[in-house]
C-alpha positions as CSV (number, residue, x, y, z in Angstrom):
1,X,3.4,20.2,-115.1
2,X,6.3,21.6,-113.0
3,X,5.7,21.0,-109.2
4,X,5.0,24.8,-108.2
5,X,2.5,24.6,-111.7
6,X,0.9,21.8,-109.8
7,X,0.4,23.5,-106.2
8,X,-0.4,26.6,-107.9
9,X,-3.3,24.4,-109.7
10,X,-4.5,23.1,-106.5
11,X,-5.0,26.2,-105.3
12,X,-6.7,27.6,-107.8
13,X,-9.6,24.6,-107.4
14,X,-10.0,25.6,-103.6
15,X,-10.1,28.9,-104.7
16,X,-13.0,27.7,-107.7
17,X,-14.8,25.5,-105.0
18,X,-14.9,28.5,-102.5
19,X,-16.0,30.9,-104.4
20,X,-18.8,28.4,-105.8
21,X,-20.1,27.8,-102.3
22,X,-20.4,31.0,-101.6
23,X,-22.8,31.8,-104.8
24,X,-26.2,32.5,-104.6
25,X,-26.9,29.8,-107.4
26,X,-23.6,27.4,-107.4
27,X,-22.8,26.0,-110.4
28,X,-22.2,21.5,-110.5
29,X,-18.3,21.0,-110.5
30,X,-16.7,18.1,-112.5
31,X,-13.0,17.9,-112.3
32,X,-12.1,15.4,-115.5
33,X,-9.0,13.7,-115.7
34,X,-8.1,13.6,-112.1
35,X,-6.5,10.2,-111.2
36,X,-6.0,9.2,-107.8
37,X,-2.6,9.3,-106.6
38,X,-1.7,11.3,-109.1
39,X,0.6,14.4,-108.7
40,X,-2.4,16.6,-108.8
41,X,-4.6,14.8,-106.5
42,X,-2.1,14.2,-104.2
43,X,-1.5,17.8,-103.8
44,X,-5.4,18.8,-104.2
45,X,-5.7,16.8,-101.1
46,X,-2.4,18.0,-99.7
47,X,-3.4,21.8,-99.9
48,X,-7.3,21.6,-99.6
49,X,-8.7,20.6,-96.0
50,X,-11.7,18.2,-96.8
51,X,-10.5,18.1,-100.7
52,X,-11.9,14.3,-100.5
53,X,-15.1,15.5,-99.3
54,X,-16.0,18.6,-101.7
55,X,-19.0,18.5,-103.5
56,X,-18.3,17.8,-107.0
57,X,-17.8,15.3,-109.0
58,X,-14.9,13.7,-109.8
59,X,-13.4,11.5,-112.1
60,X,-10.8,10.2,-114.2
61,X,-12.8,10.3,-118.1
62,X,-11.7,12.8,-120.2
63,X,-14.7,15.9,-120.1
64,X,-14.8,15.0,-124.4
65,X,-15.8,11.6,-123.4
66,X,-18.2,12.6,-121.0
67,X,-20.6,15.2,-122.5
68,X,-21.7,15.7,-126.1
69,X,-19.3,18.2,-127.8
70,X,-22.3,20.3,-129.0
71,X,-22.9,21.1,-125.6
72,X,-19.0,22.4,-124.5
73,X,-18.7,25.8,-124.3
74,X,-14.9,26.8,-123.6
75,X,-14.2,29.8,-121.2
76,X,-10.5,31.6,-121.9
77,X,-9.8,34.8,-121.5
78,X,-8.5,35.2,-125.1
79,X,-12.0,35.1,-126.6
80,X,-13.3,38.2,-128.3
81,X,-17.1,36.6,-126.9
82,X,-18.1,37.8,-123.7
83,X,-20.6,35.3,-121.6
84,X,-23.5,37.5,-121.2
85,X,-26.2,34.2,-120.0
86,X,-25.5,30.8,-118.9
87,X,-27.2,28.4,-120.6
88,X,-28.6,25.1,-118.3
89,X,-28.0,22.9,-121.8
90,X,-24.4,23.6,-121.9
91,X,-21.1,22.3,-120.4
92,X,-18.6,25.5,-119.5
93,X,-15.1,23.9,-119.6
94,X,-12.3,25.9,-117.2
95,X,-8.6,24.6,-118.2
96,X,-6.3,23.6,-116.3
97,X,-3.6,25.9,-117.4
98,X,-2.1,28.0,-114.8
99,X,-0.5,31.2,-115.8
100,X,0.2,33.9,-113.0
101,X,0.7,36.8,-115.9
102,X,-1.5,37.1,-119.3
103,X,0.0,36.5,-121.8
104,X,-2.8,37.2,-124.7
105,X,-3.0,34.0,-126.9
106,X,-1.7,31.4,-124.8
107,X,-5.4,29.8,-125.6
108,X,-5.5,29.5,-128.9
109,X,-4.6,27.2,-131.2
């Protein structure tokens, strides 16, 4: 990930964490894969006031080691499905990839 990729991904989790506070029923926030000191921590903490103090969890386990893979329901904008009800049983996985312009397909194998 190219430096502005990174900022631009650090701002799109303060954006994410925002808007999640401000919800009338918030959904629980994991970020997976995030190592300390890394180049995306270090800017999540550079760009984000209180970033260390957010509540949500964090941690550096991949989310396919964390929860069963039954339960993992991936949210792209290139699905023909459109989330209609959230399920309470389910994990709802929000990539990483940071793209300022659509380009259709990008999500898909």
């Amino acid at each position: 990930m190219t430096p502005k990729e990174t900022s631009r991904l650090a701002a799109q989790i303060r954006r994410l964490y925002g808007a999640n506070r401000r919800a009338e029923r918030p959904f629980w926030l994991c970020l997976t894969e995030l190592v300390p000191g890394s180049p995306i921590h270090r800017e999540c903490l550079r760009m984000n006031d209180g970033f260390s103090g957010y509540l949500m969890e964090t941690t550096q386990e991949s989310y396919l080691d964390l929860f069963p893979l039954d339960a993992i329901v991936y949210l792209t904008p290139d699905s023909e499905n459109v989330l209609e009800d959230v399920d309470p049983e389910k994990v709802y996985v929000l990539g990483g990839l940071v793209d300022e312009s659509i380009h259709k397909g990008d999500t898909i194998d």
